[in-house]
C-alpha positions as CSV (number, residue, x, y, z in Angstrom):
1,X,0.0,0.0,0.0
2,X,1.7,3.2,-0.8
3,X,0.2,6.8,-0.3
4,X,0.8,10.0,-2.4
5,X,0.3,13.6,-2.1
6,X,-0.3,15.8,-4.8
7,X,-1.9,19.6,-4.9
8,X,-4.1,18.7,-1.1
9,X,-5.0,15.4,-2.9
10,X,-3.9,11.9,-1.2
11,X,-4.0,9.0,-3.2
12,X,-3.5,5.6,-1.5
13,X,-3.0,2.7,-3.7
14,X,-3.3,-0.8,-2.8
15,X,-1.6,-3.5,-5.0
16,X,-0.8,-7.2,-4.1
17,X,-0.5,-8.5,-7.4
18,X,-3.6,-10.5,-7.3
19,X,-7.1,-10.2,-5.7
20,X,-6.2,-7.3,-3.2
21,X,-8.0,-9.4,-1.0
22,X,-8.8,-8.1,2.5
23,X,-7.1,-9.3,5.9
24,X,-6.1,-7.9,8.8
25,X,-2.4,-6.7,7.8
26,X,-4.7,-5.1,4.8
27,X,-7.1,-3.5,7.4
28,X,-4.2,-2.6,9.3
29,X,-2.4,-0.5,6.6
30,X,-5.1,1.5,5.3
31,X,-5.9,2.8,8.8
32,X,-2.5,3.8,9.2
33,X,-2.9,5.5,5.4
34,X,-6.2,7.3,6.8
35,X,-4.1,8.4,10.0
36,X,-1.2,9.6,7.4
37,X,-3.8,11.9,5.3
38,X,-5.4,13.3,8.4
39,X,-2.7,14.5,9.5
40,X,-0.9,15.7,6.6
41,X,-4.5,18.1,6.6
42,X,-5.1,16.5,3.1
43,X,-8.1,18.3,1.5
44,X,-9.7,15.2,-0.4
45,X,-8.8,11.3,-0.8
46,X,-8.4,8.9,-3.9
47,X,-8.5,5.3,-3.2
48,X,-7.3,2.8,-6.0
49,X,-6.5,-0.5,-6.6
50,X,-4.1,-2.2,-9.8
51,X,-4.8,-2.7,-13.1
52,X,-7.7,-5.1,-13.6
53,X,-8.8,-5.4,-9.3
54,X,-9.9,-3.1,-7.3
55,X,-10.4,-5.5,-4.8
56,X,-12.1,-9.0,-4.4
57,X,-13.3,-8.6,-0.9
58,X,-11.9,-10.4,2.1
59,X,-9.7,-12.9,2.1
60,X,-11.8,-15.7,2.6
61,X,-9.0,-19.0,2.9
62,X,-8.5,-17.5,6.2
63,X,-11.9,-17.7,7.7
64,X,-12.2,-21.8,7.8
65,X,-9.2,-21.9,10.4
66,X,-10.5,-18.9,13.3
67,X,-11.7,-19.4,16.2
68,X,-14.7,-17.4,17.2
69,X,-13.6,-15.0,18.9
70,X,-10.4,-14.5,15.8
71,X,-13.8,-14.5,13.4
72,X,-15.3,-11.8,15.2
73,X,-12.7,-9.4,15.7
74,X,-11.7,-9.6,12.3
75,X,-14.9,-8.5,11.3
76,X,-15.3,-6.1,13.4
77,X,-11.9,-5.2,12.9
78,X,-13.2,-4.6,8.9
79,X,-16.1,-3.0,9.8
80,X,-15.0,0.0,11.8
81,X,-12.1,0.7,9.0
82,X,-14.9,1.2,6.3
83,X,-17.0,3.3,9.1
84,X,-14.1,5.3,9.5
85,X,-13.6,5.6,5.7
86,X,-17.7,6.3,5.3
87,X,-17.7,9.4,8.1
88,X,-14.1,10.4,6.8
89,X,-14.2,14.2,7.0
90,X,-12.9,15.0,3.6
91,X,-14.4,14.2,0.4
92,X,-13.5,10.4,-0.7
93,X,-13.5,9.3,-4.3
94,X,-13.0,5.3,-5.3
95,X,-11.1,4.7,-8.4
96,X,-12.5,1.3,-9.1
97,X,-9.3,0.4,-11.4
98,X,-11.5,-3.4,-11.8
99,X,-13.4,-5.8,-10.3
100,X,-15.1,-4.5,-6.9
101,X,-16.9,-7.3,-5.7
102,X,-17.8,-7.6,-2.0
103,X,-15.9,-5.9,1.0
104,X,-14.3,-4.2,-2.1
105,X,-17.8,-3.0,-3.3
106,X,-18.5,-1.9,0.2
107,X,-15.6,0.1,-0.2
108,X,-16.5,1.9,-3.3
109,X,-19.6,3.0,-1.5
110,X,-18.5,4.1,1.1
111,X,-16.4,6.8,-0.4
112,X,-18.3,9.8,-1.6
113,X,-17.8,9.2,-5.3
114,X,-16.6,6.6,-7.8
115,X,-15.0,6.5,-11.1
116,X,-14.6,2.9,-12.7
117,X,-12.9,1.4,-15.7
118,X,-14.8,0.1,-18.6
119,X,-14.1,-3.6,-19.6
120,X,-15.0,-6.8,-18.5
121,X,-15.3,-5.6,-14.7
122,X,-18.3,-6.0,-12.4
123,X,-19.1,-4.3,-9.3
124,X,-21.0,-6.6,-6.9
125,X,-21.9,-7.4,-3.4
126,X,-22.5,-11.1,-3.6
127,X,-23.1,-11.8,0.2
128,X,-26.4,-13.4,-0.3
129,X,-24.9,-16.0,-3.1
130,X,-22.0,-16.9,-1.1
131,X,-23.8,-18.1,2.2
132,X,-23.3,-14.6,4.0
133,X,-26.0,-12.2,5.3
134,X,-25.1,-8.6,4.8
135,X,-24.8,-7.0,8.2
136,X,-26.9,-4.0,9.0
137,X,-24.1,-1.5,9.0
138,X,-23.1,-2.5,5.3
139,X,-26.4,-2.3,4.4
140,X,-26.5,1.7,5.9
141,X,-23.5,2.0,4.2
142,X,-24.9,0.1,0.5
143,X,-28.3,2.4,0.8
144,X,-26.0,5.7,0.7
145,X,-25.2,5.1,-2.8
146,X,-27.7,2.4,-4.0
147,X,-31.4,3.6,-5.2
148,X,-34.0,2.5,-3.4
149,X,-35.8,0.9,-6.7
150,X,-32.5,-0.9,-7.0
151,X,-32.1,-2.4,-3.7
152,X,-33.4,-5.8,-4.1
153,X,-31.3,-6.5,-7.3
154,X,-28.2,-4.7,-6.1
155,X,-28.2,-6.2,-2.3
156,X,-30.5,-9.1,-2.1
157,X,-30.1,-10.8,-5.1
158,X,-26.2,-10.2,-5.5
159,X,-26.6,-8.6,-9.1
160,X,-23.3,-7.7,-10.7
161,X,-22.9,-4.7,-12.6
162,X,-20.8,-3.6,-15.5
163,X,-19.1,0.1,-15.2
164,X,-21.7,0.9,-17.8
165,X,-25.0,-0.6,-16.2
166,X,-23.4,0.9,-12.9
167,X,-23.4,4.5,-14.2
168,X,-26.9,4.2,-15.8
169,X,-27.7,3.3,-12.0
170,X,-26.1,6.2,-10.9
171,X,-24.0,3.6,-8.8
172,X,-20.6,5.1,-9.9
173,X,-20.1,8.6,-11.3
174,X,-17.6,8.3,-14.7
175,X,-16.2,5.4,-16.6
176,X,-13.2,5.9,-17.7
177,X,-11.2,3.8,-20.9
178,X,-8.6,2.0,-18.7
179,X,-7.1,1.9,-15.0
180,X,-4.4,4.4,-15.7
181,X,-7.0,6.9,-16.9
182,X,-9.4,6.0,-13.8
183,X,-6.9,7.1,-11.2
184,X,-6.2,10.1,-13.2
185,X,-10.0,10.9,-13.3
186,X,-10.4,10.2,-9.7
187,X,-7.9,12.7,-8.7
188,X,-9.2,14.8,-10.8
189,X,-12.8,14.3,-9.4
190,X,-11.1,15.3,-5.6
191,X,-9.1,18.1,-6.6
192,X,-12.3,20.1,-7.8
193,X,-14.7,18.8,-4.8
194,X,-11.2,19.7,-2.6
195,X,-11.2,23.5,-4.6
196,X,-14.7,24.2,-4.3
197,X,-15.5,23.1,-1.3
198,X,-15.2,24.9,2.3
199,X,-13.2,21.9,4.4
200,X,-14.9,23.2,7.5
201,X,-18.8,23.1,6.0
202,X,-18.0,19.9,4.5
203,X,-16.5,17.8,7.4
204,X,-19.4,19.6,9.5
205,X,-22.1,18.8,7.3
206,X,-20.9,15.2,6.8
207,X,-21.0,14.6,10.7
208,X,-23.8,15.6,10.5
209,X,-25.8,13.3,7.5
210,X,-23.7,10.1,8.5
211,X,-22.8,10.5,12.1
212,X,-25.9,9.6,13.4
213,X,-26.3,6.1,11.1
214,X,-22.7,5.9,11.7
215,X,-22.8,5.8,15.6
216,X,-25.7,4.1,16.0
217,X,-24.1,1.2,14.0
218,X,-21.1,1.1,15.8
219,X,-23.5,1.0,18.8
220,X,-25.0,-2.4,17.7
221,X,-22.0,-3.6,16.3
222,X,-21.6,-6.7,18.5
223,X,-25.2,-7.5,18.0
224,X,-24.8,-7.3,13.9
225,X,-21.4,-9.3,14.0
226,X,-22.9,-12.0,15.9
227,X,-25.2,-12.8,13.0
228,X,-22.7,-13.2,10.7
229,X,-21.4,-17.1,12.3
């Protein structure tokens, strides 16, 4: 994971060479990242993944072997990072450089915007086909972005969608032709909400339309999590 700075904009780029799957050194990292750009008073914040993967979600070989308590705080672990991320008080854009399938999807939405590569990539919370039910504070976090008339397709039924079918949902916000031009977009995207923006009115305002959801899903994390296993 490596994190850039470039006219108030941070870009933190995640690349493992394969699925950018999701663990707890991953988890780890980009907290650190957030802590980095908080304190380097960033004014807005570009999240990207490689060429081709976004990411695939969390690493799921490691689940079989935790205990419960290890299953547990891993996903609670994971699900106060991408809280953090969704109350973040500076605006947030996704470059979606591929497939965002999953905990990566939940990613993508919880940023404020997202810009996404056209191509053979889907982006895809597939929970409910993989044996998993979507815990509440993903689903606060899915409704942000998702339309209400889309909300059985896009969270119950695990549709995926192309960058094309995802803009015409008003799921993402530009397609761009390839991964390179994404990121370059995205930044783009952050340095004009970061220019035109008041930093102040924005974190302020923010607090004020996710805090609430936010906290109160913090609240009953340990209730949601237990659902999950």
């Amino acid at each position: 994971m490596e994190t850039s700075f470039r006219d108030g904009v941070a870009t933190v780029r995640f690349d493992d060479g394969k699925a950018n799957a999701l663990d707890v050194g991953w988890f780890t990292r980009l907290d650190a990242a957030l802590d980095e750009v908080e304190a380097a008073e960033a004014r807005a914040l570009v999240l990207a993944g490689r060429d081709g993967m976004f990411s695939a979600g969390l690493n799921l070989k490691i689940l079989p072997g935790m205990s419960g308590p290890g299953f547990i705080a891993f996903f609670e672990q994971f699900s106060r990072l991408v809280l953090r991320l969704h109350g973040l008080g500076l605006p947030t854009v996704a470059a979606l450089t591929g497939h965002a399938i999953a905990g990566g999807a939940i990613l993508a939405y919880a940023c404020d915007m997202r810009c996404m590569t056209a191509g053979p990539y889907r982006l895809q919370l597939n929970e409910t086909a993989i044996g998993m039910p979507l815990p509440a504070w993903m689903l606060m976090v899915a409704q942000s972005v998702v339309p209400r008339h889309l909300e059985a397709r896009a969270l119950l039924h695990a549709e995926a969608f192309s960058a094309e079918a995802a803009l015409a949902e008003n799921l993402i916000d530009d397609i761009e032709v390839d991964p390179a031009s994404t990121v370059a977009r995205a930044e783009r995207m952050a340095r004009d909400l970061a220019e035109r923006l008041s930093p102040a009115a924005y974190a302020a305002t923010k607090a004020r339309l996710r805090g609430p959801a936010i906290r109160a899903a913090l609240d009953g994390l340990a209730a949601d999590l237990a659902t999950l296993r």
